[in-house]
C-alpha positions in Angstrom: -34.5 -15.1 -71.0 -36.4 -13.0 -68.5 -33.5 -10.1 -68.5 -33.4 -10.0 -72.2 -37.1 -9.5 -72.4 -37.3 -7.2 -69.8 -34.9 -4.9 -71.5 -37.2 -4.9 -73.9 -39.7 -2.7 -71.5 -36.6 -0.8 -69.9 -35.2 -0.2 -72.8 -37.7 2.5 -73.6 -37.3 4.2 -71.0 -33.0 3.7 -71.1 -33.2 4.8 -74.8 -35.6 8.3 -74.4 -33.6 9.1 -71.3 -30.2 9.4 -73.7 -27.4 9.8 -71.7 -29.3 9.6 -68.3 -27.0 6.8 -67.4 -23.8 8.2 -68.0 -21.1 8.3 -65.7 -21.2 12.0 -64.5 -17.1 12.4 -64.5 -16.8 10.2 -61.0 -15.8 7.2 -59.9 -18.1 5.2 -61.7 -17.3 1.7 -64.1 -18.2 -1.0 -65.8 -18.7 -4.8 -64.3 -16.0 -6.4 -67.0 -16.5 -10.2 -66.2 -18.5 -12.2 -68.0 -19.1 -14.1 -64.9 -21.2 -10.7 -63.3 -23.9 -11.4 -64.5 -26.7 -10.8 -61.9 -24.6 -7.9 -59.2 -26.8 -7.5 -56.3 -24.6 -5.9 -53.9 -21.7 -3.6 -53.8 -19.3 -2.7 -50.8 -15.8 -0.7 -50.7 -13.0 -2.4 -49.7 -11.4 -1.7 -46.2 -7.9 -3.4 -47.1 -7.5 -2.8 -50.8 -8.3 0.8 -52.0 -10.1 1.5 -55.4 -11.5 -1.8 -54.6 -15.0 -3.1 -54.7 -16.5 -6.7 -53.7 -20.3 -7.6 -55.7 -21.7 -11.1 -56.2 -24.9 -12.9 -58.2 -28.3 -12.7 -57.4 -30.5 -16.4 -56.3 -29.3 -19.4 -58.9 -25.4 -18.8 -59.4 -23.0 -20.1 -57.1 -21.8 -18.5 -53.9 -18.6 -16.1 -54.7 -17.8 -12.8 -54.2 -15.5 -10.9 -56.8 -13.1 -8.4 -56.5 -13.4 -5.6 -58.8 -10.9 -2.9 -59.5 -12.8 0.5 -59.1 -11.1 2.2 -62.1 -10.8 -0.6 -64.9 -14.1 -2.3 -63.8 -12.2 -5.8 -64.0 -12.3 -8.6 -61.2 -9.3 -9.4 -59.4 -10.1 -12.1 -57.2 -12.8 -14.3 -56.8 -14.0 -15.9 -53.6 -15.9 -19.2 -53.4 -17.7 -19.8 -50.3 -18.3 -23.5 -48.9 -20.3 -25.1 -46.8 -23.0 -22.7 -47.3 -26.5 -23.4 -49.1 -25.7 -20.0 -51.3 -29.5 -20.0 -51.6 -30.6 -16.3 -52.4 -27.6 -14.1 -52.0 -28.2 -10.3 -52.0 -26.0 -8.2 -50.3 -22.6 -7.4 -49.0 -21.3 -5.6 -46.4 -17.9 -4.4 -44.6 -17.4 -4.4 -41.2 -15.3 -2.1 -38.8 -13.7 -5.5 -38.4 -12.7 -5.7 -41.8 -14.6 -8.7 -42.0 -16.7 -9.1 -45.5 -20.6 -10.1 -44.4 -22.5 -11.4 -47.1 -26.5 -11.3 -47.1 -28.1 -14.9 -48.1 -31.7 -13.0 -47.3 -33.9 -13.2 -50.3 -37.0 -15.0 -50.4 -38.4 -15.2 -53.7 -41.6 -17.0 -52.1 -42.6 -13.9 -50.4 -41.8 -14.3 -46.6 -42.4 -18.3 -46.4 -38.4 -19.3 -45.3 -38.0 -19.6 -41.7 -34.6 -18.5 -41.2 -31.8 -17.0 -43.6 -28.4 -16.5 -43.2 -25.7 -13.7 -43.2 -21.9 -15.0 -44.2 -19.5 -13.7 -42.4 -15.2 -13.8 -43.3 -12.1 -12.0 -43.0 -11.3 -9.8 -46.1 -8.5 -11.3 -47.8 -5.2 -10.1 -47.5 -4.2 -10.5 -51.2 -6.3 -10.7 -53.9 -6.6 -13.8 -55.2 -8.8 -16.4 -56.6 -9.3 -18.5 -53.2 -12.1 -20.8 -51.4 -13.3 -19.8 -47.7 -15.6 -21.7 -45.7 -17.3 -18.1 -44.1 -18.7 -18.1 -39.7 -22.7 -18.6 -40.6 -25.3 -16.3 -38.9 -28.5 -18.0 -38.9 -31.2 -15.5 -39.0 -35.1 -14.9 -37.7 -37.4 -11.3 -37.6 -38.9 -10.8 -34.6 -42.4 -10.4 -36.5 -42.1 -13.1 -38.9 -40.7 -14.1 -42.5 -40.3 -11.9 -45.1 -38.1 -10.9 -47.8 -34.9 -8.8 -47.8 -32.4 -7.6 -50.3 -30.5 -4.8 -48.0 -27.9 -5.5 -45.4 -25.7 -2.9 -44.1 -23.5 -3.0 -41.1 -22.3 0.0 -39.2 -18.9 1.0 -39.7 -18.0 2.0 -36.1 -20.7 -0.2 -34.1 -20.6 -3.2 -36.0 -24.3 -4.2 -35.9 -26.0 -5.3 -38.6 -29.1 -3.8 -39.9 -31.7 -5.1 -42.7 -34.0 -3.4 -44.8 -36.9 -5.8 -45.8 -38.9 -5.6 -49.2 -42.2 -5.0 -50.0 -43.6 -2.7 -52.4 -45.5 -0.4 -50.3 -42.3 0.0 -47.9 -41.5 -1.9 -44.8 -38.9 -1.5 -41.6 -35.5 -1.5 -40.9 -34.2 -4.2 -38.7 -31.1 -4.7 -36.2 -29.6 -7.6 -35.2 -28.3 -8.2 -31.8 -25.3 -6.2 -30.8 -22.9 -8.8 -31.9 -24.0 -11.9 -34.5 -23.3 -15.8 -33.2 -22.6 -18.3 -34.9 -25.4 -20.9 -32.3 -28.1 -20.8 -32.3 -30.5 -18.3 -33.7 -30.1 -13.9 -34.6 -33.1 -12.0 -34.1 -33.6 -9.0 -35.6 -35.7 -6.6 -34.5 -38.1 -4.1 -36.2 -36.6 -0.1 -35.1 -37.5 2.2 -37.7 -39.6 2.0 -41.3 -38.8 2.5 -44.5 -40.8 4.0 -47.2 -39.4 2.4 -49.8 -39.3 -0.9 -52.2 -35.7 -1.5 -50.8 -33.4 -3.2 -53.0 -29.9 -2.3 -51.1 -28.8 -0.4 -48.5 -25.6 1.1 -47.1 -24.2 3.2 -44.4 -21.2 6.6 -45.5 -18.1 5.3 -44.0 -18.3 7.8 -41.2 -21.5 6.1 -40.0 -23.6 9.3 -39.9 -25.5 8.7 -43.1 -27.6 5.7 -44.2 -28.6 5.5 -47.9 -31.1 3.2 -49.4 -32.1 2.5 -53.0 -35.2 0.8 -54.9 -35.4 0.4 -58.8 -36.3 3.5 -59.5 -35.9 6.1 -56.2 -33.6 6.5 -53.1 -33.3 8.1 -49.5 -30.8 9.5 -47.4 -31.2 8.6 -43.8 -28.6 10.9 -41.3 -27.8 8.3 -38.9 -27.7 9.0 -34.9 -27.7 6.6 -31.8 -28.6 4.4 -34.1 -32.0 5.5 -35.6 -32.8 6.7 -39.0 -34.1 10.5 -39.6 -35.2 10.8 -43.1 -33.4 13.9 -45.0 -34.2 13.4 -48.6 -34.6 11.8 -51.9 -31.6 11.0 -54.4 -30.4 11.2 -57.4 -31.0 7.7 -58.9 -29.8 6.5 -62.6 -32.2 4.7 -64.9 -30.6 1.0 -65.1 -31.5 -2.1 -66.1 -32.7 -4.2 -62.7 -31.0 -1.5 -59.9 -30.0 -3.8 -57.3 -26.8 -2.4 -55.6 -25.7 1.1 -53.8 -23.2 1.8 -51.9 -20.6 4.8 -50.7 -16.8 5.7 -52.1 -14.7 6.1 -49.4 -14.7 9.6 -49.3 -18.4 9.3 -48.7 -18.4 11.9 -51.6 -20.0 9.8 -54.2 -22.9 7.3 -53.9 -22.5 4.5 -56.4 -25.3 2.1 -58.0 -25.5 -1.2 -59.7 -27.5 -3.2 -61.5 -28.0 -7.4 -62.9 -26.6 -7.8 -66.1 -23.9 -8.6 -68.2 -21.4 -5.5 -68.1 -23.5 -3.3 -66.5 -22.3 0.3 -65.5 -21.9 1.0 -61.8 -23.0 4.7 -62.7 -21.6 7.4 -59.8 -23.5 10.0 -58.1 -21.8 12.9 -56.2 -23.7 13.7 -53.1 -24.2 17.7 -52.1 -25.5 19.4 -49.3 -27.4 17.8 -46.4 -27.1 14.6 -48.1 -23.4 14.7 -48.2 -21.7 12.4 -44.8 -20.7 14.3 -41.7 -17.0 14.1 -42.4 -16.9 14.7 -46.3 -18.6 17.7 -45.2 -16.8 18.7 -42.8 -13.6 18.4 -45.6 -15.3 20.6 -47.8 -15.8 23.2 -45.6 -12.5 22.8 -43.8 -13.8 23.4 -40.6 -15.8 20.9 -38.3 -18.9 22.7 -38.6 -22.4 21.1 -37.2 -23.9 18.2 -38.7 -25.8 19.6 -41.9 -29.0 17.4 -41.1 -29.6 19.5 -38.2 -28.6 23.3 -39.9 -29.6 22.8 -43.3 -33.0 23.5 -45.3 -36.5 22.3 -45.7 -35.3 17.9 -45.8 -37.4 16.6 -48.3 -35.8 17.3 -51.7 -32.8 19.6 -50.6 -29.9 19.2 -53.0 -31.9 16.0 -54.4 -33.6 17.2 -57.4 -36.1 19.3 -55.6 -37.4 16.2 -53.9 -37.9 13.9 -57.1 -37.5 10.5 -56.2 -34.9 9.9 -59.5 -33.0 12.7 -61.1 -34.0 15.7 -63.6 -32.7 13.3 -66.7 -35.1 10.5 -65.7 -38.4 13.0 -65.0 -37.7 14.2 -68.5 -38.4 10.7 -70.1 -42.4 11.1 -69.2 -44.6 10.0 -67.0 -46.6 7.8 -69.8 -43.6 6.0 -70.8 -42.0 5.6 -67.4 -45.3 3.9 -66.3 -45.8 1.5 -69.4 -42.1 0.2 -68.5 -42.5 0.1 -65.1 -46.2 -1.8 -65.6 -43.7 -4.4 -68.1 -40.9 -4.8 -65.9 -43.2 -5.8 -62.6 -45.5 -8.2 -64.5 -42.2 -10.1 -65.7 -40.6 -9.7 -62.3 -43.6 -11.4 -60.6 -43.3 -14.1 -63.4 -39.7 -15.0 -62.5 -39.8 -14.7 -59.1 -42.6 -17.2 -58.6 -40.5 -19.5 -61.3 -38.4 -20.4 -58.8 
């Protein structure tokens, strides 16, 4: 009920905007199974290329699917037991191949104690299979609060969460290695000015990209802090929930909740761009763009727009009356449950 009526606000904004939303000519697709409903998270597969695992948001059961990067079907689905499934978020894949899955919402505002990050081996073959995952139980340093990003570093390992709030809030690491007794704290090392929704390192480790609704920021990435570079390019969709990197780190890709949504790509340029993919397009091993390049905010982003030139085109009037919808009805569900 709530995301059909809330379509009704974004819906203005998704039908002045035209073909803001359209994939750009890469890698993008469309979320095929009926079952995808709610995709909160998005992460490249390390074992099966043109793969990509997403799972439902709070009130569906705990599985992760499989989808095929080019025909936007599921290949596999994996049900996960023994766990309370209660607010999953986000997935993540590790240098050890292993799939960690973010159980880290709290849709009473910071009042859970503990939450809990699943942690299993990426499957071998894809197929529909059960797996009883290694649980991380997990605490903040300065208390409860609600989370919706988890990314985890693709040569260290560690695991890092962005919380939510509106006005921005920090980025936190776990220890150096999660264990499965006892209790993970994560500590506060960095803030983030933004209403994070997902988060995600380039598969060279020396960019960290996270998303909101309606913006995004590049982070370049260095003995493990965060240096803000820009804005991004962000496509209008319905609930944006999901970002992650192709494997190239060429592209950034973002999904959204709903039935057969479009995971809409967009190609990265510039400072913004990884390390290594830049280093490709050159064809030499030049120095790290964050450092060389121009001015940060706004380079190669739109000219430091938080969404792209298709979206600031819609109007500020209209943008603001769907926004003003969207968050009332947001609140509403949210406290529902």
């Amino acid at each position: 009920m709530w995301t059909r009526v809330a379509g009704i606000g974004v819906g203005l904004v998704l039908g002045a905007a035209g073909s803001a939303v359209a994939d750009e000519g890469g890698p993008g697709f469309v979320l095929r199974d009926p079952a995808i409903v709610e995709s909160s998270g998005l992460a490249a597969s390390r074992t099966h290329p043109g793969v990509y695992w997403t799972h439902n948001d709070s009130a569906n059961q705990a599985q992760l699917f499989a989808v095929d990067g080019e025909t936007g079907h599921t290949l596999a689905t994996v049900t996960l037991t023994g766990v309370e499934g209660r607010d999953l978020e986000a997935v993540s894949v590790g240098p050890d191949g292993d799939l960690y899955v973010g159980d880290i919402g709290d849709n009473l505002g910071g009042t859970w104690p503990h939450v809990w990050i699943y942690r299993f081996a990426e499957p071998e073959q894809l197929a529909d299979t059960t797996i009883e995952p290694e649980v991380h139980t997990v605490r903040y340093a300065d208390g409860a609060r609600d989370a919706e990003s988890l990314a985890v570093h693709p040569l260290t390992g560690r695991v890092y969460i962005v919380g939510k709030t509106e006005g921005g809030d920090g980025l936190y690491a776990g220890p150096q290695s999660l264990s499965a007794d006892g209790v993970n704290t994560f500590e506060r090392v960095a803030d983030i000015g933004l209403w994070a929704t997902d988060a995600a390192f380039s598969p060279d480790g020396t960019r960290l990209a996270v998303r909101s609704y309606f913006g995004a920021l590049m982070y370049a990435w260095e003995d493990g802090a965060p240096e803000r570079l820009g804005r991004l390019p962000v496509p209008i969709q319905q609930q944006g929930e999901a970002i992650t990197f192709t494997p190239d780190g060429r592209h950034l890709l973002y999904g959204s909740e709903g039935a057969g949504t479009e995971v809409v790509a967009k190609e990265l340029t510039g400072e913004l761009l990884p390390v290594a993919a830049a280093e490709g397009a050159d064809g030499d091993a030049g120095e790290d763009p964050a450092r060389t390049g121009p001015a940060r905010d706004g380079a190669g982003s739109g000219e430091g727009r938080d969404v792209d030139g298709d979206t600031v085109a819609i109007g500020g009037a209209v943008l603001a009356i769907a926004l003003a919808v969207w968050l009332g009805l947001r609140g509403r569900r949210k406290h529902a449950r």
